[in-house]
C-alpha positions, -999 to 999 in steps of 0.1 A, spaced: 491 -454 482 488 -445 442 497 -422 415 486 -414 378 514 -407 353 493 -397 321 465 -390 307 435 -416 306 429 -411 267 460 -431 264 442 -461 281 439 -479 241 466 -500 245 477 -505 281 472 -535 302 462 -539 338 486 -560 359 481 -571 398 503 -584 418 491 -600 455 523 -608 471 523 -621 505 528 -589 522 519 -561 497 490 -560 468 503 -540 440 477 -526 407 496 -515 377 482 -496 346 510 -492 320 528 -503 287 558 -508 276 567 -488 249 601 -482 228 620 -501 255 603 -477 283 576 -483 310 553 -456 309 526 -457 337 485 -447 343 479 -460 372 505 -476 399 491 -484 435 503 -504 465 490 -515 500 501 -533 529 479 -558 529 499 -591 550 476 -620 533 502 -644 546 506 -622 584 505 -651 612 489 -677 586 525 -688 572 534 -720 594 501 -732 598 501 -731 558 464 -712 562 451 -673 549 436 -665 581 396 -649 579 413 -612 587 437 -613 562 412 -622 537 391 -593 543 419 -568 540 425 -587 506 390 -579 498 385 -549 512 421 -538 492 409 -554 458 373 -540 458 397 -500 464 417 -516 433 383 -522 412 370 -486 421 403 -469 406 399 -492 379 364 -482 368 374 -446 369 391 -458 337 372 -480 319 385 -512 331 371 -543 345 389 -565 373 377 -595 349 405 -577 325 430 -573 347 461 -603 347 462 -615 383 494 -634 397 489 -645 435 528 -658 450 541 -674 481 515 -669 506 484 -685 481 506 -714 469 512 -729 498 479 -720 518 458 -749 526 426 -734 517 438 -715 488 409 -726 465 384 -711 483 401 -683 487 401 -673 457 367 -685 450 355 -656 479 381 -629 460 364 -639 428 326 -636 439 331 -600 460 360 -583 438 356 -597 400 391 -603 401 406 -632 391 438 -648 405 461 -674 390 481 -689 414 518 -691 400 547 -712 406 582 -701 420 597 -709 389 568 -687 369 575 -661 396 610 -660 392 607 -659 353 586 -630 356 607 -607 381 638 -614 357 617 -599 329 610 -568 348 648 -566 361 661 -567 323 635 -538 320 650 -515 340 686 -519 325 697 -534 360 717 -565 337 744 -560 319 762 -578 291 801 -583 306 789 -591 346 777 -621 363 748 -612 383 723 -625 411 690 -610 407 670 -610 443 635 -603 453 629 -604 487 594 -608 488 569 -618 521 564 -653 514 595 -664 490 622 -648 482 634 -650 444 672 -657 428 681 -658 391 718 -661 379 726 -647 350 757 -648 329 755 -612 310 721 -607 299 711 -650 299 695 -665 328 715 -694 341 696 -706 374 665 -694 388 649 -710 422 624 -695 446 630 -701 481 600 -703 506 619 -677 531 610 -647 523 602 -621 548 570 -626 570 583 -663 572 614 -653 586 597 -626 609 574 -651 625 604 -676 629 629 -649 639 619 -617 652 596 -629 677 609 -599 701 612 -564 696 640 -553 690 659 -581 674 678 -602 700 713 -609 686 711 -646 691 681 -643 670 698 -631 643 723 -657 649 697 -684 643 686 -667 608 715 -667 593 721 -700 604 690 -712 591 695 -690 557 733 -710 554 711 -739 554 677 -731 534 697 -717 505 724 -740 502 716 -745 465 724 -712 458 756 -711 479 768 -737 459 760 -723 425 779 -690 436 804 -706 453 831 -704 429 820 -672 411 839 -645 414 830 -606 410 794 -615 411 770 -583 410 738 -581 430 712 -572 419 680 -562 444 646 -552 431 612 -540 447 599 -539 483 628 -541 510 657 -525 483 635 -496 476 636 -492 509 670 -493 513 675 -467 491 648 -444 507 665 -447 540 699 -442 524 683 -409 499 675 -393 537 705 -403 556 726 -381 528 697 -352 528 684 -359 497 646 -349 490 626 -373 499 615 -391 469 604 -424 465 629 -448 449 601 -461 424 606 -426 401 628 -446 385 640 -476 376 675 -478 385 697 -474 418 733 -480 436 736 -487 469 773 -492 480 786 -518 506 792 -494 535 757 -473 531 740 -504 533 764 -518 567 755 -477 578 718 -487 577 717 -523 585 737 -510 620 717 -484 628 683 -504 621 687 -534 635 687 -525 670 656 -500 670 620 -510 681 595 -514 656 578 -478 666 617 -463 662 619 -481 630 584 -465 620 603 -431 624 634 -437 607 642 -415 581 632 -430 550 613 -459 562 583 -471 545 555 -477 569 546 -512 553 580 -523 557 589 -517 589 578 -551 608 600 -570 584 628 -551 570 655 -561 598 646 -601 590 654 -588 552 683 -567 557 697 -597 577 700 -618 546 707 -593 524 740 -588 547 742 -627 543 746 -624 508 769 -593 511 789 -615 531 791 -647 510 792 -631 475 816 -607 485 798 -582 463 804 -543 472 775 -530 455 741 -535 453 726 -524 422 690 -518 429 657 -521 403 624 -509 412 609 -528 383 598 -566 396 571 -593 387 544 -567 378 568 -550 353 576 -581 343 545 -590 336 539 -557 321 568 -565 293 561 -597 289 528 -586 274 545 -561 253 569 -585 239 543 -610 231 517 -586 216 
């Protein structure tokens, strides 16, 4: 899946960004400029580096090759503009950091791609998808807010207080991990679902304590599963179908999202597949997602959800910008 935005005479002073998430390899071409993203090249794949490697801490043989296979496409759109993989800034998350064999790995991605990956921490992770959130204009100066990123290894929480970053922790729960631990069976069994949010009450229990007394706390979702959300919600109301990425920020209210997380949650993957507004590449894990989205609905008491297409690799992208 890609697009071009502009015109590749503009390619002087953009930068290259990838992002290889555990589920999903994104390749950004764009700058920031006057406060605005403005982008060449943006492309995304399913790719499921961490799919059935997660508990044994391992990137399977199969996995790898859809990396490789998915970074060589990357490297052929890139030299259609000039640009090397050896120039691109490469940040590989959850699903490299905790893989076993991660070194060589990235070796084998190095020798058949020219890419080259830089492992990051949560922490560095974190940091970067709150740089992409502010971005977007998702934060504002007179809330409290919880950014989230559900991503397919980890899932990502910054507090902020206005526009200031108070607490930031990454989470090794994100969505394939819950998916292998909790939706075993298709569809969902409810006591399944039990069991998550059980487990989630416990995982996270650092950040139900730092939100435990806060009161009127916005959240704030970005990329992957709350683009989604909004997709889903956009057809459910008849809207054209348009991707939620066109532009950087959404609302999704407390009753859509209990609409969709009802009607979803129950289906079959193949049902799920042809639900209006579902994203193919989201499909196997969105009910894991939506379930702890609903937990923290539930234990913010929050009746919005503000919603930010921009994440780590616009982060990333403004971060460079910032610093140049």
């Amino acid at each position: 899946m890609q697009h071009y935005e502009s015109s590749i005479s503009t390619l002087a002073d953009c930068k290259a960004i990838a992002d290889l998430g555990s589920n999903t390899f994104h390749l950004l071409v764009g700058r920031f400029r006057d406060g605005k993203k403005e982008t060449i090249l943006h492309r995304k794949e399913a790719v499921g580096i961490g799919l059935n490697g997660m508990a044994l801490k391992l990137i399977l043989p199969d996995a790898l090759e859809r990396a490789i296979k998915t970074l060589q496409d990357f490297a052929e759109d890139l030299d259609k503009l000039g640009i090397s993989p050896a120039e691109v800034d490469v940040f590989a998350t959850s699903a490299f950091r905790n893989a076993l064999n991660a070194e060589e790995v990235l070796e084998e991605i190095k020798h058949r791609t020219g890419f080259c990956p830089q492992i990051i921490s949560g922490e560095e992770e974190a940091s970067l998808i709150f740089f992409g959130v502010m971005g977007s204009g998702a934060i504002f100066q007179d809330e409290t807010s919880l950014i989230v990123d559900i991503g397919g290894g980890s899932v990502e929480f910054i507090l902020c207080d206005g526009i200031n970053p108070v607490w930031k922790q990454s989470f090794e729960n994100g969505g394939l991990r819950l998916m292998e631990q909790f939706h075993q069976v298709d569809p969902i069994p409810e006591n399944s679902l039990t069991d998550l949010k059980t487990h989630a009450l416990d995982a996270l229990q650092p950040l139900w304590e730092k939100i435990s007394s806060l009161k009127n706390i916005q959240i704030i979702g970005c990329s992957g599963s709350f683009d989604t959300l909004v997709d889903m919600r956009n057809a459910s109301v008849g809207l054209n179908k348009t991707s939620a990425e066109n532009q950087a920020l959404h609302s999704l209210s407390r009753a859509e999202f209990m609409d969709l997380y009802g009607a979803l949650s129950p289906l079959s993957h193949e049902e799920r597949l042809a639900f209006p507004g579902m994203i193919p590449l989201r499909a196997g894990m969105m009910v894991v997602a939506m379930a702890l989205i609903h937990l923290l609905l539930e234990k913010s008491g929050a009746d919005t959800i503000r919603v930010s297409t921009y994440s780590l690799k616009e982060g990333a992208l403004f971060k460079h910008f910032s610093n140049a």
